[in-house]
C-alpha positions as a Markdown table, in Angstrom:
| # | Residue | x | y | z |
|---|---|---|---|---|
| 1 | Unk | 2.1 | -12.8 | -35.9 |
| 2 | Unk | 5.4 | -14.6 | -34.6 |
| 3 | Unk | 7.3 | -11.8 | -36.5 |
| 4 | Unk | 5.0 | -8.8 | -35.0 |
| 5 | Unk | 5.5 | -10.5 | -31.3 |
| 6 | Unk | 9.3 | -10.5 | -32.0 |
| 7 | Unk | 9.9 | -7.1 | -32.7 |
| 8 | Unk | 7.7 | -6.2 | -30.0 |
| 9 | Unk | 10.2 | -4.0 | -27.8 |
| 10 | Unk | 9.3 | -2.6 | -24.2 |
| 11 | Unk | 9.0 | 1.2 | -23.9 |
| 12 | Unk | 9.5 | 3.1 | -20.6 |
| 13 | Unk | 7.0 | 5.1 | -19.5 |
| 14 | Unk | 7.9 | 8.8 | -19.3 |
| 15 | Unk | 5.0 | 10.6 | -17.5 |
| 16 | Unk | 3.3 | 9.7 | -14.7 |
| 17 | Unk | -0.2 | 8.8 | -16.7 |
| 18 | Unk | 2.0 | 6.0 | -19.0 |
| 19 | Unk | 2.5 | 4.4 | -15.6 |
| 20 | Unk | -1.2 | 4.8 | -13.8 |
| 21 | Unk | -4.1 | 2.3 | -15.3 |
| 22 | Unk | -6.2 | 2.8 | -12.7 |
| 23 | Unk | -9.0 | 5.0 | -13.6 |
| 24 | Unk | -8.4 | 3.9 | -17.7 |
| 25 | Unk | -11.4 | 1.2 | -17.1 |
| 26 | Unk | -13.7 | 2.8 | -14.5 |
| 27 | Unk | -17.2 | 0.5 | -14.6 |
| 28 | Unk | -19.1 | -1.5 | -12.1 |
| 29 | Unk | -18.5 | -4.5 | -14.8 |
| 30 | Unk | -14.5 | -3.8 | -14.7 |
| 31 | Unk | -14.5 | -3.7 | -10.8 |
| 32 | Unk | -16.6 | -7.4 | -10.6 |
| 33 | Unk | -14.4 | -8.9 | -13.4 |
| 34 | Unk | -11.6 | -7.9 | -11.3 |
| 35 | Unk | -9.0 | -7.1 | -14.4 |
| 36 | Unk | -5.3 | -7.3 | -13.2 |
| 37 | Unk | -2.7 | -5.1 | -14.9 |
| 38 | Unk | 0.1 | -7.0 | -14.0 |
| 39 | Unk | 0.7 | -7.8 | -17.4 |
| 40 | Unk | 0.8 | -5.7 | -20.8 |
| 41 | Unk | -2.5 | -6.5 | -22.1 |
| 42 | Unk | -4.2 | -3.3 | -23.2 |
| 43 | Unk | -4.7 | -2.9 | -27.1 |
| 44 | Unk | -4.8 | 0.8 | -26.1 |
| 45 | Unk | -1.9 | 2.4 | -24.3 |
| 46 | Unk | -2.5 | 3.7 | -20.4 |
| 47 | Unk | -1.5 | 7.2 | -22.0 |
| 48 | Unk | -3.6 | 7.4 | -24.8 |
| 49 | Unk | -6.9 | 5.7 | -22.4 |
| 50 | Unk | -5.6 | 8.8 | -20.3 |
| 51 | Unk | -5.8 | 11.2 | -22.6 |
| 52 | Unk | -9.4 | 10.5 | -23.5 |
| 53 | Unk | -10.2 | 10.4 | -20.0 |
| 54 | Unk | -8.8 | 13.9 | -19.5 |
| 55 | Unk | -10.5 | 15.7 | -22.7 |
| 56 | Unk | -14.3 | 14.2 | -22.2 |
| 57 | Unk | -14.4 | 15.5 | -18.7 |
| 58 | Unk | -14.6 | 19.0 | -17.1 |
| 59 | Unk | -12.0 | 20.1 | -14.7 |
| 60 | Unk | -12.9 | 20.2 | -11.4 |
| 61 | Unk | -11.9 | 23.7 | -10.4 |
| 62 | Unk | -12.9 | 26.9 | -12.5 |
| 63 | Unk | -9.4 | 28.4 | -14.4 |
| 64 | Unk | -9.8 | 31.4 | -12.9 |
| 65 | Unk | -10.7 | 29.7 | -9.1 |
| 66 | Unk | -7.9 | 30.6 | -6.5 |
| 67 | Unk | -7.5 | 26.9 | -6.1 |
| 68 | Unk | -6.6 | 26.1 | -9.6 |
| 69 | Unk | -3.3 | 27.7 | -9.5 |
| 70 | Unk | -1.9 | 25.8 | -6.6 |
| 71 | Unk | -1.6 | 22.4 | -7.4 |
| 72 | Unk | 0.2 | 19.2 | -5.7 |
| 73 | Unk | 2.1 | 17.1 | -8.4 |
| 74 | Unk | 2.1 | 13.2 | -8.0 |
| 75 | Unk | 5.7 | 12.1 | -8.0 |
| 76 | Unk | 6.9 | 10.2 | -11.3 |
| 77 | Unk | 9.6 | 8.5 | -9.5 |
| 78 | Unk | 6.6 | 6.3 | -7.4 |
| 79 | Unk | 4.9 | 6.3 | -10.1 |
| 80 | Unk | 7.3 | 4.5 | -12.4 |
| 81 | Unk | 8.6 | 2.2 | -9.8 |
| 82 | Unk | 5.3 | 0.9 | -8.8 |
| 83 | Unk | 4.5 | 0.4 | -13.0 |
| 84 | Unk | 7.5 | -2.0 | -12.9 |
| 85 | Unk | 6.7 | -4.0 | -10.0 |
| 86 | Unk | 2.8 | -4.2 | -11.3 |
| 87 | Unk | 3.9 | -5.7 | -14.6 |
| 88 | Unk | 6.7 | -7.5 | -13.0 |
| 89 | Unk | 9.6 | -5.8 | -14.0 |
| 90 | Unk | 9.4 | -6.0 | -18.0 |
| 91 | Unk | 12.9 | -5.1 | -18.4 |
| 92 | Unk | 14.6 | -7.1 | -15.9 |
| 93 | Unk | 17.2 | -9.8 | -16.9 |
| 94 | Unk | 17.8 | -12.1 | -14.5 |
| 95 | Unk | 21.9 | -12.0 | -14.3 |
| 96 | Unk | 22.7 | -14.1 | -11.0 |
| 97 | Unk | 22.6 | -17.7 | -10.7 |
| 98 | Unk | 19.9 | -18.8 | -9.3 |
| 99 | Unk | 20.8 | -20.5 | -5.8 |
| 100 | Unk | 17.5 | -19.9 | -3.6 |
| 101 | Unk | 18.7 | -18.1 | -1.1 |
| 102 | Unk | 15.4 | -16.5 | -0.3 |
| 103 | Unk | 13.7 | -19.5 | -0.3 |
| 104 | Unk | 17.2 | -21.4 | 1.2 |
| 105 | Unk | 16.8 | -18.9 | 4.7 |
| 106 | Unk | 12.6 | -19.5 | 4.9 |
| 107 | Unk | 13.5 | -22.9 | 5.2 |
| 108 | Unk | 15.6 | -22.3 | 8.0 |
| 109 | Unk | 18.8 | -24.3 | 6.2 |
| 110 | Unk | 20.9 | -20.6 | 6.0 |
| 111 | Unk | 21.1 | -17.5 | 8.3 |
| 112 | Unk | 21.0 | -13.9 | 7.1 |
| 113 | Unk | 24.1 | -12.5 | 6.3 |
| 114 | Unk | 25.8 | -10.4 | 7.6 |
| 115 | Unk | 24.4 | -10.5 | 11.1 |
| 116 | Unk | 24.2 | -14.9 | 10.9 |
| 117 | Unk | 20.5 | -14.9 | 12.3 |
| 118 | Unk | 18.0 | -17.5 | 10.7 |
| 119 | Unk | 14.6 | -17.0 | 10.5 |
| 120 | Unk | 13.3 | -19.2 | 13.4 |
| 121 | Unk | 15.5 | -16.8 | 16.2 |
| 122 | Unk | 13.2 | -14.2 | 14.9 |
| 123 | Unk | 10.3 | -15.7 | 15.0 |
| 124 | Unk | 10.4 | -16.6 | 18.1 |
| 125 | Unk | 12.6 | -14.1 | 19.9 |
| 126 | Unk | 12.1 | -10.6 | 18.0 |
| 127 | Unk | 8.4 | -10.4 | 18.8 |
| 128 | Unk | 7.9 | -7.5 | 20.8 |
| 129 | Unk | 11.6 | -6.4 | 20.6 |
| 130 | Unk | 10.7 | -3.3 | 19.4 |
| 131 | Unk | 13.7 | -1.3 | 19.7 |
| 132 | Unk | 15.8 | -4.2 | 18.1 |
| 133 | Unk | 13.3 | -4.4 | 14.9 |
| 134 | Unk | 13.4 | -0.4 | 14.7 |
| 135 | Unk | 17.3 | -0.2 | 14.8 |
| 136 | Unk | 18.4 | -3.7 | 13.2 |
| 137 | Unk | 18.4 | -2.2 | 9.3 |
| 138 | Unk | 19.5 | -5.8 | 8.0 |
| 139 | Unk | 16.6 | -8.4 | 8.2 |
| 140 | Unk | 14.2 | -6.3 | 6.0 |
| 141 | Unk | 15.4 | -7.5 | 3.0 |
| 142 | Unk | 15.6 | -11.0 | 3.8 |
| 143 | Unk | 12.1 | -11.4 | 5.8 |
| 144 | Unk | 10.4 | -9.1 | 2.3 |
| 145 | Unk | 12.9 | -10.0 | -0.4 |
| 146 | Unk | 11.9 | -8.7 | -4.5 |
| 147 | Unk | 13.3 | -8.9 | -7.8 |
| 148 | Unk | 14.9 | -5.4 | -7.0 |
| 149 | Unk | 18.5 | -4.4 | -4.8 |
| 150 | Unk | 17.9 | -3.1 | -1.4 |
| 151 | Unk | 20.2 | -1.3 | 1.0 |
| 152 | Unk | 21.8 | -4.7 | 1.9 |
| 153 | Unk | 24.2 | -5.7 | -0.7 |
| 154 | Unk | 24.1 | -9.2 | 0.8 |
| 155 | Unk | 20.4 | -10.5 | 0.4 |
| 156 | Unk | 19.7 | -11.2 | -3.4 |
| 157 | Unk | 16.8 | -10.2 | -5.4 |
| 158 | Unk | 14.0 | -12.8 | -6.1 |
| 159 | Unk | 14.1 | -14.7 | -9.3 |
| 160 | Unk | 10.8 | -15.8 | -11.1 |
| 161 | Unk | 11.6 | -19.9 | -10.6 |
| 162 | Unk | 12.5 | -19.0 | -6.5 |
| 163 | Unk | 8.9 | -17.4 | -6.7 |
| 164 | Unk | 7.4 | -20.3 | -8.0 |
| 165 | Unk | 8.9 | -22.8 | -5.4 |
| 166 | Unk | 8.1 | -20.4 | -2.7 |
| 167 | Unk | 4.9 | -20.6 | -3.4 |
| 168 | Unk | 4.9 | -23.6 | -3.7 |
| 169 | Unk | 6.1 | -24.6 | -0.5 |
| 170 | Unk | 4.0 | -24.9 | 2.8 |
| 171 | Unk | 6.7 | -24.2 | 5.1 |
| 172 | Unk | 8.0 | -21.2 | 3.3 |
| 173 | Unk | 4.8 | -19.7 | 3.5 |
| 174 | Unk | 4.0 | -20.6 | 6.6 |
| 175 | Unk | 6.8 | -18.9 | 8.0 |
| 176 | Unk | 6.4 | -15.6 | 5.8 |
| 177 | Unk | 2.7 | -15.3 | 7.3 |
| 178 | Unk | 4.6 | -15.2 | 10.7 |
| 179 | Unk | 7.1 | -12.4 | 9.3 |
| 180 | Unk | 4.1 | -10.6 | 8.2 |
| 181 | Unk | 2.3 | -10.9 | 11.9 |
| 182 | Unk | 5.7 | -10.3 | 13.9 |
| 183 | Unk | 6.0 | -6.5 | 11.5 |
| 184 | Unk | 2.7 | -5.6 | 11.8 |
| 185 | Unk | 2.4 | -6.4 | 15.5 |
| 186 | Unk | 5.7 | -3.8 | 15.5 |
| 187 | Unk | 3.4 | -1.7 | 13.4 |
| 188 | Unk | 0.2 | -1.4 | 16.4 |
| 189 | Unk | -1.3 | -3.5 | 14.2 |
| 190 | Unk | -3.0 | -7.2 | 14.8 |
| 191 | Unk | -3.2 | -9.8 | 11.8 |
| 192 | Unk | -6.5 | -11.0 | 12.2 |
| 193 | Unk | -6.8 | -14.2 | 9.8 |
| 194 | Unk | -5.5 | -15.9 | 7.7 |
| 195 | Unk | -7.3 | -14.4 | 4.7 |
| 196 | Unk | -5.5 | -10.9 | 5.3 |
| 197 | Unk | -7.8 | -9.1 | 7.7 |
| 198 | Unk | -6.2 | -6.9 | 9.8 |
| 199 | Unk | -6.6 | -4.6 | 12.9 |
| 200 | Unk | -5.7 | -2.1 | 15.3 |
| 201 | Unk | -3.8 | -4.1 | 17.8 |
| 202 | Unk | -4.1 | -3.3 | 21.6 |
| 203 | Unk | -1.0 | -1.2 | 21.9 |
| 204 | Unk | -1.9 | 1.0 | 18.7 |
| 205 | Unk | -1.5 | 3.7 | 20.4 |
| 206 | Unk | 2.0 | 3.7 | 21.5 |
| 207 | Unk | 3.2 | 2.0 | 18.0 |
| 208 | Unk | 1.5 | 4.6 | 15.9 |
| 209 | Unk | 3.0 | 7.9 | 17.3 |
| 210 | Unk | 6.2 | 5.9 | 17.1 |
| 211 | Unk | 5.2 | 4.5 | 13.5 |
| 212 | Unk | 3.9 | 8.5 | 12.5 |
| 213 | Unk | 7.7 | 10.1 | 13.5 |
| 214 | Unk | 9.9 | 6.8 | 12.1 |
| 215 | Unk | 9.3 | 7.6 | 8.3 |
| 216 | Unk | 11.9 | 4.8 | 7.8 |
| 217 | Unk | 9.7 | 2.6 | 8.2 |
| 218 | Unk | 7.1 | 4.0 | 5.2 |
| 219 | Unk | 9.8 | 2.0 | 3.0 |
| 220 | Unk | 9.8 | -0.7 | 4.7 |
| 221 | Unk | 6.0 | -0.9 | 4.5 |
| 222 | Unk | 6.6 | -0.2 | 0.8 |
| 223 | Unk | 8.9 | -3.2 | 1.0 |
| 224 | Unk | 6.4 | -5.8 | 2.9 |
| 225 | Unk | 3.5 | -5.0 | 0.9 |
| 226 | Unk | 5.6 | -5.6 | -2.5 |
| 227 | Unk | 7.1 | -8.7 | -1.1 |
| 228 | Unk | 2.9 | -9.9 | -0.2 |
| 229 | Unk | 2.3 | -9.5 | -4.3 |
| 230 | Unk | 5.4 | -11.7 | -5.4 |
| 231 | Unk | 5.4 | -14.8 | -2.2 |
| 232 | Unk | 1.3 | -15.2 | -3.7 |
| 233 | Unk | -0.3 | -13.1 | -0.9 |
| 234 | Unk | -1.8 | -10.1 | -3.3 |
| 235 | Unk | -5.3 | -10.6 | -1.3 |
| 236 | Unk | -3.0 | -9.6 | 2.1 |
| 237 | Unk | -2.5 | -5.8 | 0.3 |
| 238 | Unk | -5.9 | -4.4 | 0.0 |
| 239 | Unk | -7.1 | -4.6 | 3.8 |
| 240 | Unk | -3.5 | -3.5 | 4.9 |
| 241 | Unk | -3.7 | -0.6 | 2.9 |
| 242 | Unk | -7.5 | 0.0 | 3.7 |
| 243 | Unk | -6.5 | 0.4 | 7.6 |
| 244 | Unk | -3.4 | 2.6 | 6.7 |
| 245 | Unk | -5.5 | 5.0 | 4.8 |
| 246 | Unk | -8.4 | 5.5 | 7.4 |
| 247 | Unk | -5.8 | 6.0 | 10.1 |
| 248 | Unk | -3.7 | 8.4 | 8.2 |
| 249 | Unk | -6.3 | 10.4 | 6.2 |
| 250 | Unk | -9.4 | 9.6 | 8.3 |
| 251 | Unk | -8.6 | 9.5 | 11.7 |
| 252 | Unk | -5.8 | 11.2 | 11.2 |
| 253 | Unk | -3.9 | 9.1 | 13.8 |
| 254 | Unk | -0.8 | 8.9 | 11.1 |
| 255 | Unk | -0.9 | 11.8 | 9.5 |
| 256 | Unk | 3.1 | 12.0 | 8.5 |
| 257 | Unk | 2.2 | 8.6 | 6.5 |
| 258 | Unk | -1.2 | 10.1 | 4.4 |
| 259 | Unk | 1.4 | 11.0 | 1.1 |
| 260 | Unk | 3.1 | 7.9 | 1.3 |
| 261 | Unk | 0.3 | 5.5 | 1.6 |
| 262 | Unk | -1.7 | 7.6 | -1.0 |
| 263 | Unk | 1.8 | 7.6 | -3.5 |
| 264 | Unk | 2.9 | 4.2 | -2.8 |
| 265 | Unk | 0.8 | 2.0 | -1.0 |
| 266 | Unk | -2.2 | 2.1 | -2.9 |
| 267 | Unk | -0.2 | 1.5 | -6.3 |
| 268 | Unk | 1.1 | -1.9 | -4.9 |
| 269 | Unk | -2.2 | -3.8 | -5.6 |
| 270 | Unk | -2.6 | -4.7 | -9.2 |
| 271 | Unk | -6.0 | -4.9 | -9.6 |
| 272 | Unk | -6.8 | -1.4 | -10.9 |
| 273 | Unk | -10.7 | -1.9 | -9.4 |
| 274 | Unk | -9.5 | -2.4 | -5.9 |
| 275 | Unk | -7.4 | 0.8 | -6.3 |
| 276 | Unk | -10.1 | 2.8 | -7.2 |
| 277 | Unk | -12.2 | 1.7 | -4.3 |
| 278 | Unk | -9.0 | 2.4 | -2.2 |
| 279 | Unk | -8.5 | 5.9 | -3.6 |
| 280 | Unk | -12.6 | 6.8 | -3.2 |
| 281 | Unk | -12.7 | 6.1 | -0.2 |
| 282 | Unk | -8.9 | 8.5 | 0.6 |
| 283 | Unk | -11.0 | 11.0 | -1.5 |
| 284 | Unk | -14.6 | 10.9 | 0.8 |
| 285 | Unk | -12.2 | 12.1 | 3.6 |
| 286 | Unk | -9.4 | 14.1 | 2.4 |
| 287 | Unk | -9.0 | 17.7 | 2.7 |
| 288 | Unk | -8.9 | 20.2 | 1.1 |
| 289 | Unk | -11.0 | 17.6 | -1.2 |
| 290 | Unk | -10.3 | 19.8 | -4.2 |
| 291 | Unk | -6.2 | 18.8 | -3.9 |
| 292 | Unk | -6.8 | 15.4 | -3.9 |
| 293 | Unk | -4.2 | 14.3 | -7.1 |
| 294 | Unk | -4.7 | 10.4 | -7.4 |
| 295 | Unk | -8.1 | 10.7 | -9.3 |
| 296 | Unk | -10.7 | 10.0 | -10.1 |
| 297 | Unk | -10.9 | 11.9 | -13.4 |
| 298 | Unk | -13.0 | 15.4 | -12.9 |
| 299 | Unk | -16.3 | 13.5 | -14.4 |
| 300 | Unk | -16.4 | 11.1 | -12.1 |
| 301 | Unk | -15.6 | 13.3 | -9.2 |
| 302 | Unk | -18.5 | 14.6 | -9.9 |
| 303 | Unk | -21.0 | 11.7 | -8.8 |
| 304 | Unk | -18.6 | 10.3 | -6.3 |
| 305 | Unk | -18.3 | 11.5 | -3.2 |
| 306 | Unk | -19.0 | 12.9 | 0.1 |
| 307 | Unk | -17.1 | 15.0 | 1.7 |
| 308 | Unk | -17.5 | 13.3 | 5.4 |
| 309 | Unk | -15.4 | 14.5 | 8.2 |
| 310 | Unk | -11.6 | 14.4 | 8.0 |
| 311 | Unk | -8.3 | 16.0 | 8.7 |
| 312 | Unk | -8.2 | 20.0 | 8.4 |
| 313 | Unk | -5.2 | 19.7 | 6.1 |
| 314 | Unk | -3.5 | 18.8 | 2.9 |
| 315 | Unk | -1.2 | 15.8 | 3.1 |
| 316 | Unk | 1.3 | 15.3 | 6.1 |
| 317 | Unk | 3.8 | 13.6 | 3.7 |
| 318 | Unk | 6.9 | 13.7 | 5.0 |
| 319 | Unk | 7.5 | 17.2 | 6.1 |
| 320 | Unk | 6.9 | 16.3 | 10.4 |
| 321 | Unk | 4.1 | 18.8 | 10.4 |
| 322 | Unk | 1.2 | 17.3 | 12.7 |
| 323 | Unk | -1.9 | 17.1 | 11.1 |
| 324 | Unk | -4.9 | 19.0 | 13.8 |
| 325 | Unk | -6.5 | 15.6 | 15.5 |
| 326 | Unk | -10.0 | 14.5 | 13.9 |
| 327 | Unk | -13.4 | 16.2 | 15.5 |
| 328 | Unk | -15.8 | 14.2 | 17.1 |
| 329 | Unk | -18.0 | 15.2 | 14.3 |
| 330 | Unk | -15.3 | 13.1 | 12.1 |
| 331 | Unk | -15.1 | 10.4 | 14.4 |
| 332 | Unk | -19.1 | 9.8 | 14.0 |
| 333 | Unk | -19.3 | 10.5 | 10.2 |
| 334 | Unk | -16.3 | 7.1 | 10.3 |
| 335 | Unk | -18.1 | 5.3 | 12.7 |
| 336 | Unk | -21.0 | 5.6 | 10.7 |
| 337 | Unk | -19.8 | 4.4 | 7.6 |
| 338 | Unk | -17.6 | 1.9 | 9.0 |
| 339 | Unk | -20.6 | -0.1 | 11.0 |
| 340 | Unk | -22.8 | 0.4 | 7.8 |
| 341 | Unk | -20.4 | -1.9 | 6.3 |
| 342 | Unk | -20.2 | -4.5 | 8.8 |
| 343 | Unk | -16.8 | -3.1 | 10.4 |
| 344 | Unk | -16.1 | -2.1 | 14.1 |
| 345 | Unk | -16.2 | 1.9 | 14.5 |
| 346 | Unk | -12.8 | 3.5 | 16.0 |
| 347 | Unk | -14.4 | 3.0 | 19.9 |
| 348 | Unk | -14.6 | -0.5 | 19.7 |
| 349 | Unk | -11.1 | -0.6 | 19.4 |
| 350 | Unk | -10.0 | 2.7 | 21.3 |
| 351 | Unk | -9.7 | 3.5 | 25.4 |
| 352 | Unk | -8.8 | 6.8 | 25.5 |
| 353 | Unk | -9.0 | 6.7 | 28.9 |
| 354 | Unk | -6.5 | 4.0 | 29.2 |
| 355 | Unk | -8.7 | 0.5 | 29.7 |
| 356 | Unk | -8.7 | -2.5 | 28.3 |
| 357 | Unk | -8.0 | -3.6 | 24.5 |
| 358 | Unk | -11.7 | -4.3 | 23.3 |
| 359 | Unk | -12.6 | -4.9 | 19.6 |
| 360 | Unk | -10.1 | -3.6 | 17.6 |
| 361 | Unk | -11.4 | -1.4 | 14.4 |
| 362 | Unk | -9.7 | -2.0 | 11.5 |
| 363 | Unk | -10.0 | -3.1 | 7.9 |
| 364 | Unk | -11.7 | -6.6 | 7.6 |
| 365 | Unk | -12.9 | -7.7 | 4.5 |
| 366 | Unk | -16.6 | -8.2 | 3.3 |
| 367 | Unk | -18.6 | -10.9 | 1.7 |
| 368 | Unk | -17.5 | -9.8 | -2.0 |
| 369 | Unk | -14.1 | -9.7 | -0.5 |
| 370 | Unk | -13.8 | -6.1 | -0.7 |
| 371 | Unk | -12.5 | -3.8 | 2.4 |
| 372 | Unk | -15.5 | -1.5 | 3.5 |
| 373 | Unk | -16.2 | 2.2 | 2.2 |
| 374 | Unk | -15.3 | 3.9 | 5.2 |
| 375 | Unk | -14.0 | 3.0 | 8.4 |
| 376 | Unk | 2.7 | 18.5 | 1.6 |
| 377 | Unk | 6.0 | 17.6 | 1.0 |
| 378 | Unk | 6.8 | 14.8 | -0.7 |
| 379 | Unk | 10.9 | 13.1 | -0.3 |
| 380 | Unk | 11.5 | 10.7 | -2.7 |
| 381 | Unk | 14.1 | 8.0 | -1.4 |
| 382 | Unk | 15.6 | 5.0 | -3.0 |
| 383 | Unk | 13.9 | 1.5 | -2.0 |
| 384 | Unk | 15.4 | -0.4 | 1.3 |
């Protein structure tokens, strides 16, 4: 067995089903065990469970349908990158010393470089600052650091033992909670607890039209929700990603964001379960319904799922192009489903005519610790 472990030698993926495990395991038993494929554990390969997914089901579309011949592609480039941060980097060698510098500027004890801030002038002065947080492209990396190079060459990549302290330490996490609250405020959006839950905040509004034409800032998310899974804040990604998905592909309030969130965001959580329930419920609402790409395998399409109101196109992605707002009709069907799971509808949290801030809608979790059932061109770009 030693021998056998020994020779064991990792192999890159090279298609974009080696690097998806999300539908390989599709049971109600699977989703309440809550299986994590953050490490390699599979006796069977995610391409090979793949495979047999694909030949025991029925294609969705007729060959000779008009449909069939025009088909999106999911992007390998996501793909891969988001199979190497789920089972932590497999390939990574740890080259630089480690000094704790992540951990080092949490702590307060050393600035950001190059621009000499530390973390509590941010805290407590960059809130609501939003032109400053848009336009400053160097504190990213230190506020969401990974084990992977951004665009500033002077913040360093995570290692596993500055992980482990981080965790480990009260005031490092206090502080990245705060980080977390100061971007999503930036975001239009309000953190609601300390288990995650999260909102539309009162000035959504204003902050998502700005949020749906600063594409930037789709890395950055990238960035934030990958830096939630490595500080131990993994239960922070699902209701996050929830709220992104019903405003981009439900409400179609960001509509630029829908490829992103549906290429990206959702692959940040490792529990395959939780993306399934994430990519059923994109699927319930997305349209054309027969175009939606991130599964589930044909079969199961078949049983799953509605086709409630949503937007009257493809996917925004990151072409610009304006997805047509969502019909009363669609607002209801979300309502509905939304309060049937315990969650404020989109009024509670919207004044179209310009009052007050109410109850914000948004992505709160439920007693199983689940988010709720309801509530184009594709650029790929190297990570911030």
């Amino acid at each position: 067995m030693g021998n056998l472990m020994g020779n064991w030698r990792y192999k890159e993926p090279s298609t974009v089903e080696e690097c998806d495990s999300t539908w390989g395991s599709d049971s109600e038993s699977d989703e309440q065990a809550g299986e994590d494929d953050s490490g390699i554990s599979e006796s069977v390969s995610p391409s090979e469970t793949a495979r047999r997914a694909d030949s025991a089901d029925m294609p969705l579309q007729p060959p000779d349908s008009p449909e069939a011949g025009i088909k999106m592609k999911r992007s390998f480039y996501a793909a891969r990158d988001l199979y190497k941060y789920r089972h932590s980097y497999p390939n990574n060698k740890e080259s630089r010393p480690n000094e704790y510098r992540n951990l080092r500027f949490y702590l307060n004890k050393i600035p950001l470089v190059p621009d000499g801030i530390y973390i509590e002038e941010i805290l407590t002065k960059w809130r609501g600052d939003y032109d400053k947080l848009e336009h400053n492209h160097t504190y990213i990396q230190w506020l969401f650091p990974l084990r992977e190079q951004g665009l500033n060459y002077y913040a360093q990549e995570l290692t596993q033992e500055e992980i482990k302290e981080f965790q480990n330490t009260r005031e490092a996490r206090r502080r990245f909670q705060q980080a977390y609250a100061l971007m999503l405020d930036f975001y239009g959006i309000k953190l609601m607890d300390k288990s995650g839950n999260v909102s539309r905040a009162h000035n959504w509004q204003e902050r998502f039209q700005h949020l749906n034409e600063s594409q930037h800032n789709y890395l950055r998310l990238t960035r934030i929700l990958k830096s939630l899974g490595e500080l131990g804040f993994e239960a922070y990604k699902a209701p996050l990603v929830r709220l992104l998905l019903e405003e981009a592909v439900c409400r179609a309030t960001l509509p630029n964001m829908q490829h992103s969130a549906l290429e990206y965001y959702v692959y940040t959580v490792r529990l395959p379960a939780q993306r399934r329930r994430l990519l059923r419920y994109a699927r319930q609402h997305y349209r054309p319904q027969h175009a939606f790409i991130w599964g589930p395998p044909p079969k199961r399409q078949a049983g799953g799922g509605g086709g409630g109101g949503g937007r009257g196109g493809g996917g925004g992605g990151g072409s610009g192009i304006r997805a047509p707002a969502p019909s009363p009709e669609t607002e209801r069907k979300c309502d509905g489903e939304a309060e049937s799971e315990g969650y404020p509808g989109p009024a509670a949290g919207r004044d179209l005519a310009g009052g007050g801030e109410g109850r914000a809608t948004g992505a709160k979790l439920g007693p199983d610790g689940w988010p709720g059932e309801c509530g184009g061109e594709y650029i790929e770009t190297v990570p911030l």
